[in-house]
C-alpha positions as CSV (number, residue, x, y, z in Angstrom):
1,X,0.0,0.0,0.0
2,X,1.5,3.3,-0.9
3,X,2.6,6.2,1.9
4,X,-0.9,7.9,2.6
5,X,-0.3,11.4,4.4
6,X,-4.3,12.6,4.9
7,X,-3.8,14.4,8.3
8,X,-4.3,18.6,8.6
9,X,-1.5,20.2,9.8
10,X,-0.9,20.2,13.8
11,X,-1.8,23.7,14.2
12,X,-5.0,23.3,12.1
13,X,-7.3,20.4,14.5
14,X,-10.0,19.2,12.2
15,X,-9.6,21.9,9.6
16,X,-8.1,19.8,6.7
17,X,-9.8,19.9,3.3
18,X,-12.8,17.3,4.7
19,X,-14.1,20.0,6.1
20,X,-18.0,21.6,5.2
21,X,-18.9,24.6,5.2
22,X,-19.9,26.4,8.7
23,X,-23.3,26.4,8.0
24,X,-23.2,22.2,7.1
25,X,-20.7,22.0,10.1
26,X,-22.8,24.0,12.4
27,X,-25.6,21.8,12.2
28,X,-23.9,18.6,12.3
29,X,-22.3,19.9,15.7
30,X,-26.2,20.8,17.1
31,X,-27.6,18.2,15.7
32,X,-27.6,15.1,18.9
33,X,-26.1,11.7,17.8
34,X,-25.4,8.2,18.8
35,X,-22.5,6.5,18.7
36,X,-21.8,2.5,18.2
37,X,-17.8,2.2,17.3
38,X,-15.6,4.1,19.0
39,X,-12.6,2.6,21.1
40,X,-12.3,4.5,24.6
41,X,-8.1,4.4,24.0
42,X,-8.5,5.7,20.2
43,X,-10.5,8.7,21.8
44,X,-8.2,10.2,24.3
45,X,-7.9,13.6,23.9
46,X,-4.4,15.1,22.8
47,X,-4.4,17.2,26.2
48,X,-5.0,14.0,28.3
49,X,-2.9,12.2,26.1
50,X,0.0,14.4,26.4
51,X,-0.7,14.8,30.4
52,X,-0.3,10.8,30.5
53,X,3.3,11.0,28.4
54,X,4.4,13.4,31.1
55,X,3.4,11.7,34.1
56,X,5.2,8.7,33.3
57,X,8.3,10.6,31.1
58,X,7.7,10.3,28.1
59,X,9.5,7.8,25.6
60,X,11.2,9.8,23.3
61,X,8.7,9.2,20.5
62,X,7.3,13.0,20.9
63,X,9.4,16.1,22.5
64,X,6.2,18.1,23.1
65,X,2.4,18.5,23.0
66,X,3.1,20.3,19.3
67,X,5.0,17.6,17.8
68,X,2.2,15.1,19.2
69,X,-0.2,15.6,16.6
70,X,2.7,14.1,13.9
71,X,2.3,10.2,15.7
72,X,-1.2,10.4,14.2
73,X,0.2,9.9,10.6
74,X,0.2,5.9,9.1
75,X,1.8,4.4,6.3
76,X,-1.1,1.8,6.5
77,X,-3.2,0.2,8.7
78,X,-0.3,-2.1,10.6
79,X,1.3,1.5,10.9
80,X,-1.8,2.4,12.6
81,X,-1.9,-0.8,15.0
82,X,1.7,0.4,15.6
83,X,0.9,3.5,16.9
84,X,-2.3,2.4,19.0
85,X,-0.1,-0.1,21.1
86,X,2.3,2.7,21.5
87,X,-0.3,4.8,22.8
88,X,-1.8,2.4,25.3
89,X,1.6,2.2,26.7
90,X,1.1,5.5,28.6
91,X,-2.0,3.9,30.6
92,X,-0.6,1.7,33.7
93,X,-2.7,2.1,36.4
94,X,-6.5,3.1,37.4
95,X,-6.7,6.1,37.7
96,X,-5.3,6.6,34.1
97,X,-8.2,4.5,33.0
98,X,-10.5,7.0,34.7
99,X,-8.6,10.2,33.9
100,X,-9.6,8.7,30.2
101,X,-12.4,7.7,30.0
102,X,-14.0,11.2,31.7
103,X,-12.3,13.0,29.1
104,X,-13.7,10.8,26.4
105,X,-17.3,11.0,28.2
106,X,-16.4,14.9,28.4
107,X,-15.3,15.2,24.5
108,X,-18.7,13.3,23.6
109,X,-21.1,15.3,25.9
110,X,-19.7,18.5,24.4
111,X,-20.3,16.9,20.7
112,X,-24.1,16.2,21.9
113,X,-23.9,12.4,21.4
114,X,-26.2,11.5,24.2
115,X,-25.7,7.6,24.1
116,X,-22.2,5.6,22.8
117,X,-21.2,1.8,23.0
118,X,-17.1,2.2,23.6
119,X,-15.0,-0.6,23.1
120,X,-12.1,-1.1,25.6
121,X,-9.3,-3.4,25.1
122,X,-8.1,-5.1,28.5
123,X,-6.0,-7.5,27.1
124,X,-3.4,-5.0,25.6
125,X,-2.5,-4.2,29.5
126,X,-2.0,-7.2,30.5
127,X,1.9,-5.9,31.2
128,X,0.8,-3.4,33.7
129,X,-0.7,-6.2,35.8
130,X,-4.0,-4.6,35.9
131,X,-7.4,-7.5,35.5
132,X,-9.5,-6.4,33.3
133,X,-12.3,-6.3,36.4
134,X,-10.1,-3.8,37.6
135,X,-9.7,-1.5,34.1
136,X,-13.3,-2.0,33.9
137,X,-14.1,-0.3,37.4
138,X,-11.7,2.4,36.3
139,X,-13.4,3.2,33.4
140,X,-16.9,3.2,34.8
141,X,-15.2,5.4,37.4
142,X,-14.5,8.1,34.9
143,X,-17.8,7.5,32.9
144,X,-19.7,8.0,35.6
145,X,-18.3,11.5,36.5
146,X,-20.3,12.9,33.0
147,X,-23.9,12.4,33.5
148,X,-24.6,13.9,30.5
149,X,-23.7,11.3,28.2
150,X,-24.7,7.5,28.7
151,X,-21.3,5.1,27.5
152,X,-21.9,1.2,27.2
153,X,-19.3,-1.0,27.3
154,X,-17.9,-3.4,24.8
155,X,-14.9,-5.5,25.3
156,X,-12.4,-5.7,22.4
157,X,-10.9,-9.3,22.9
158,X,-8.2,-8.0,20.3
159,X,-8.0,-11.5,17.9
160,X,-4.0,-10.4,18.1
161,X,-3.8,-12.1,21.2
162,X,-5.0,-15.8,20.0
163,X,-8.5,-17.3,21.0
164,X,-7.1,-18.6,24.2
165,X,-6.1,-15.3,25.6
166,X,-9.9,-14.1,24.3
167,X,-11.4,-16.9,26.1
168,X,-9.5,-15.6,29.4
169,X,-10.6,-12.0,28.5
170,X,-14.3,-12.9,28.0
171,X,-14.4,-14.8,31.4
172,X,-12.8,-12.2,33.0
173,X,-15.1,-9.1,32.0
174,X,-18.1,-11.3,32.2
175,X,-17.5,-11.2,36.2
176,X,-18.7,-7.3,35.5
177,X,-21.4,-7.1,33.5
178,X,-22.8,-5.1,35.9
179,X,-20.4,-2.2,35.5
180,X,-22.3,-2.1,31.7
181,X,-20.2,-4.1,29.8
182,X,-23.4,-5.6,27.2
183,X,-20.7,-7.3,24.7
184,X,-17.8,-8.2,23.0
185,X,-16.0,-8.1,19.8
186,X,-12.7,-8.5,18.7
187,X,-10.4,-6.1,17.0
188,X,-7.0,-5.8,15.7
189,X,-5.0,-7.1,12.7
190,X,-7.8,-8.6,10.5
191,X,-6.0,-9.5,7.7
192,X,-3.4,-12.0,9.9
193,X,-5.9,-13.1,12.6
194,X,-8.9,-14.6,10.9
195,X,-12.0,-15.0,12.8
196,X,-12.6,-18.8,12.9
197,X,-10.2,-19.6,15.5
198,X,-12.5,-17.4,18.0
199,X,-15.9,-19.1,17.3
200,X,-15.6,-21.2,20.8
201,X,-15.1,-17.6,22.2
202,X,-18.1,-16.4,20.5
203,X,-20.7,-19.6,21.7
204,X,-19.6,-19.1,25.2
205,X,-20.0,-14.9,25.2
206,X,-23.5,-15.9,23.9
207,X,-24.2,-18.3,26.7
208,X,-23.1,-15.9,29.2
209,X,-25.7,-13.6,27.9
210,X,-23.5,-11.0,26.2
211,X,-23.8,-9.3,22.4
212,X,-21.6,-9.8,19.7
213,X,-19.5,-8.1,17.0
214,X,-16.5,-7.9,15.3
215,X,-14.7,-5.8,13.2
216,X,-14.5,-7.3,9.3
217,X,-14.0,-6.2,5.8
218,X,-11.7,-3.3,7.1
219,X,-8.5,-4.9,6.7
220,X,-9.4,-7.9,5.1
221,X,-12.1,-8.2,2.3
222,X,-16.2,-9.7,1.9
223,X,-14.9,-13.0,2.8
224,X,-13.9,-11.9,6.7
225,X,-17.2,-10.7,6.8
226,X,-19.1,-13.6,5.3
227,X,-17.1,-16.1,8.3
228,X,-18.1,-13.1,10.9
229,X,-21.7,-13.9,10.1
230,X,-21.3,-18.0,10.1
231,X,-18.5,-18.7,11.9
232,X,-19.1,-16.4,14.8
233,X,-22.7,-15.7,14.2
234,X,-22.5,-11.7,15.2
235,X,-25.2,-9.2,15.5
236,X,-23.2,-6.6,14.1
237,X,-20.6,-6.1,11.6
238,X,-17.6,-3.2,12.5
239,X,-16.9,-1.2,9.4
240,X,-18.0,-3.9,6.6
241,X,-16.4,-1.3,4.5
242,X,-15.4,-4.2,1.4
243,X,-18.6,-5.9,1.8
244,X,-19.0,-4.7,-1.6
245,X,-16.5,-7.0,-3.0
246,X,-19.8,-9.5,-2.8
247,X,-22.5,-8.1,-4.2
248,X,-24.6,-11.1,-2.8
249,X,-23.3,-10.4,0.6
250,X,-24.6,-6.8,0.5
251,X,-28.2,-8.4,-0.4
252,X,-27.8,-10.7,2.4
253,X,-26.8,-8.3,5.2
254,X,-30.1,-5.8,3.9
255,X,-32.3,-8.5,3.9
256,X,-31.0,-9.5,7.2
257,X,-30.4,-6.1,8.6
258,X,-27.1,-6.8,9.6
259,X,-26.2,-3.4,11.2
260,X,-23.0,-1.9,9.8
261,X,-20.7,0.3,12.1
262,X,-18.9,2.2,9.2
263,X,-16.5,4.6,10.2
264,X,-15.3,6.4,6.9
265,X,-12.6,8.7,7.8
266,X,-11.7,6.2,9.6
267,X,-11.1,4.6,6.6
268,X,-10.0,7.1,4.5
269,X,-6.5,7.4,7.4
270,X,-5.6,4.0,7.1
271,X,-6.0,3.9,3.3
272,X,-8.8,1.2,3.2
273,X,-10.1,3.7,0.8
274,X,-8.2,6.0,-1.2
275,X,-10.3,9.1,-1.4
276,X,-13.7,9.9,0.6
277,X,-15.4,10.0,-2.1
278,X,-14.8,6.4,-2.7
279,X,-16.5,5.0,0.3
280,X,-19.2,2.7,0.0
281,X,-21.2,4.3,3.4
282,X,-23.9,6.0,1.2
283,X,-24.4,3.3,-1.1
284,X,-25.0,0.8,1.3
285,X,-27.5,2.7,3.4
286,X,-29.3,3.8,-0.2
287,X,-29.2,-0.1,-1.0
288,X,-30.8,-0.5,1.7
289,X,-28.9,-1.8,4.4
290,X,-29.0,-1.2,8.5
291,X,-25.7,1.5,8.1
292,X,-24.5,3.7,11.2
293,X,-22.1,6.0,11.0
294,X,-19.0,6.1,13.7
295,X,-16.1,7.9,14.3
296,X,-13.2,4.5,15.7
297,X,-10.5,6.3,17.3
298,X,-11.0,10.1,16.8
299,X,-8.6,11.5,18.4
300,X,-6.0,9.6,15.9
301,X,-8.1,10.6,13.1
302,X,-8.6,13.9,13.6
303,X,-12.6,13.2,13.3
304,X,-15.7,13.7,15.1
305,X,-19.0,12.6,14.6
306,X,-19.8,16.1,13.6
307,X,-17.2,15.8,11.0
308,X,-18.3,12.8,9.8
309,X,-21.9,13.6,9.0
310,X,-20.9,17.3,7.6
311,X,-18.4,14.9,5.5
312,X,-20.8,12.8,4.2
313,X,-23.2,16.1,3.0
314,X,-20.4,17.8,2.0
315,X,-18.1,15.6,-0.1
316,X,-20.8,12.5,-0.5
317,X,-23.7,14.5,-1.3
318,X,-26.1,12.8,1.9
319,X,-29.2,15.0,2.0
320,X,-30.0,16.3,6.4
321,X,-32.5,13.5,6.4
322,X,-30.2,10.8,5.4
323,X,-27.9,12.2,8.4
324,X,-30.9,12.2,10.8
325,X,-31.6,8.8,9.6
326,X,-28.4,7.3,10.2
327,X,-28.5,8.3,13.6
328,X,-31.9,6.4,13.8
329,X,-30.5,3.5,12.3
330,X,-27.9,3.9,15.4
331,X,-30.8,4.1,18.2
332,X,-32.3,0.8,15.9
333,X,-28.5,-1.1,16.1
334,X,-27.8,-0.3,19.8
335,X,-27.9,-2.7,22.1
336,X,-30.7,-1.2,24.3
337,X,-33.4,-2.8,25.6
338,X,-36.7,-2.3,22.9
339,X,-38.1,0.2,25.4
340,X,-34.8,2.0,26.1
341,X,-34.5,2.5,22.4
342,X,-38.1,3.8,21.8
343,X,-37.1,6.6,24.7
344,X,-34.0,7.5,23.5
345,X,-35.5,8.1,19.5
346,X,-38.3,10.1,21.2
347,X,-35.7,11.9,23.2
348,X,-33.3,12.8,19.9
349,X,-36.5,13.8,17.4
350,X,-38.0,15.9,20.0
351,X,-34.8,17.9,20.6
352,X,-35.1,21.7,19.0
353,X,-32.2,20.7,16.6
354,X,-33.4,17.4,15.4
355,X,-35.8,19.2,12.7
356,X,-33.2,22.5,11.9
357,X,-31.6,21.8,8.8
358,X,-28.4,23.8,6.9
359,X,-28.9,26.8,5.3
């Protein structure tokens, strides 16, 4: 895969050419959202970020909060994997766990999403000694501290780490469900970690009452997503971005609805797809199928929700009520209860922004 270099400048946060114009903008900032992919470590904010490099000194990697911004670049999508695990290596103990998942809560309150399912990956600190019962608590610590925004939890059983790890993992974070951890999935390096070797994982998640995802046909094409749905028999699909490559797949997952969590820029950073324009997002939800529309790891992608949808108007021509139905089809995907989902569509279409549209 060639160099890809798609990041604004460090000085310029979320103003590179993706961008809409302020009116567009405006209104996907006002407008409140829901949010299905997003990974609780991929979402710390810069400041936090940086305030975690200097507690613990720093590794050479970045000589300020300036020259942070420049880790965020990726040759490709092991680059990125690269970059995440260096990351996570500034988070050792609790309280970093709650210091970042506040912030997070914080950065999504201030966005207006009012309800998010955030992966968290336990078993990529395993060296700091911490259980995953224990990074769990931490997190629902921090969460807690921002009423404003309701965060579900989903645990990432990273497929890096071998099915026997994941069946450790799952037991482990099973022991809190009650801390609102509702699933799993499993994330990672697609492409070299194929999904078949984590359907025992899968059966016993289901028996223990938990939901199901897992990230396919991101780095790895229609096939990883076909063995998602009949090896490990998921409820959702994250990203599904080269579905496409099948065009009986893409009937099956609308007849099915299948919800997709697509997460475009997301994409478009680790050069999935080329140019914006190029992503299947629209297509899928005009074929018909159950698409949401997610942000991954923002804070590495320079991306918000907000972005996203002004994004999609902007540069994919989506009309305001393909935006506001998107974030339906996010209420519809969510792993609510029936009733909490009714409430929380009522709560979003009654909002004085729901029915604004751009200028």
């Amino acid at each position: 895969m060639p160099e890809i270099d798609l990041h604004p400048p460090a000085t310029g946060h979320r103003t590179d050419r993706l961008a809409a114009p302020g009116d567009v903008t405006a209104w996907c900032r006002a407008l409140p959202k829901v949010e299905l992919h997003l990974h609780l470590e991929g979402a710390i904010p810069h400041d936090t970020l940086w305030e975690l490099i200097r507690k613990y000194g720093g590794d050479g990697a970045v000589a300020d909060r300036t020259a942070l911004a420049d880790r965020f670049r990726y040759r490709d999508f092991a680059h990125f994997i690269e970059v995440f695990i260096w990351k996570n290596g500034f988070l050792r103990e609790p309280d970093d766990f709650s210091l970042m998942a506040e912030a997070v809560a914080r950065a999504l309150a201030g966005q207006r999403v009012r309800y998010a399912e955030a992966f968290f990956s336990p078993t990529d600190f395993r060296a700091t000694g911490l259980l995953p019962q224990q990074i769990a608590a931490a997190i629902r610590t921090g969460l807690d501290r921002v009423p404003e925004v309701e965060v579900t939890l989903v645990a990432d059983l990273v497929r890096d780490t071998g099915p026997a790890q994941a069946a450790i993992t799952l037991a482990q974070v099973a022991e809190v469900r009650e801390l609102g951890v509702a699933g799993i999935g499993i994330g990672g390096s697609e492409h070299a970690f194929p999904p078949e070797p984590f359907a025992p994982v899968y059966d016993r998640a289901r028996e223990l009452g938990l939901r199901t995802t897992a990230h396919a046909g991101e780095a790895a094409g229609a096939g990883s997503v076909r063995a998602a749905l009949d090896v490990l028999r998921v409820e959702r699909i994250g990203h599904g971005t080269r579905a496409g490559e099948d065009p009986g797949l893409l009937e099956r997952l609308a007849e099915a609805r299948v919800p997709l969590e697509m997460c475009p820029i997301s994409n478009l950073r680790t050069g999935v797809v080329d140019r914006i324009e190029e992503h299947p997002v629209l297509r899928y939800a005009r074929q018909g199928l159950l698409v949401t529309v997610n942000t991954d790891d923002p804070e590495m992608f320079q991306t918000d929700l907000a972005t996203e949808y002004a994004t999609l108007i902007h540069r994919l021509g989506a009309s305001p009520d393909e935006v506001r139905g998107l974030v339906l089809n996010a209420v519809e995907a969510s792993w609510l209860p029936p009733g909490r989902q009714r409430a929380l569509r009522a709560e979003l279409t009654a909002d004085p922004d729901w029915t604004t549209a751009p200028g």
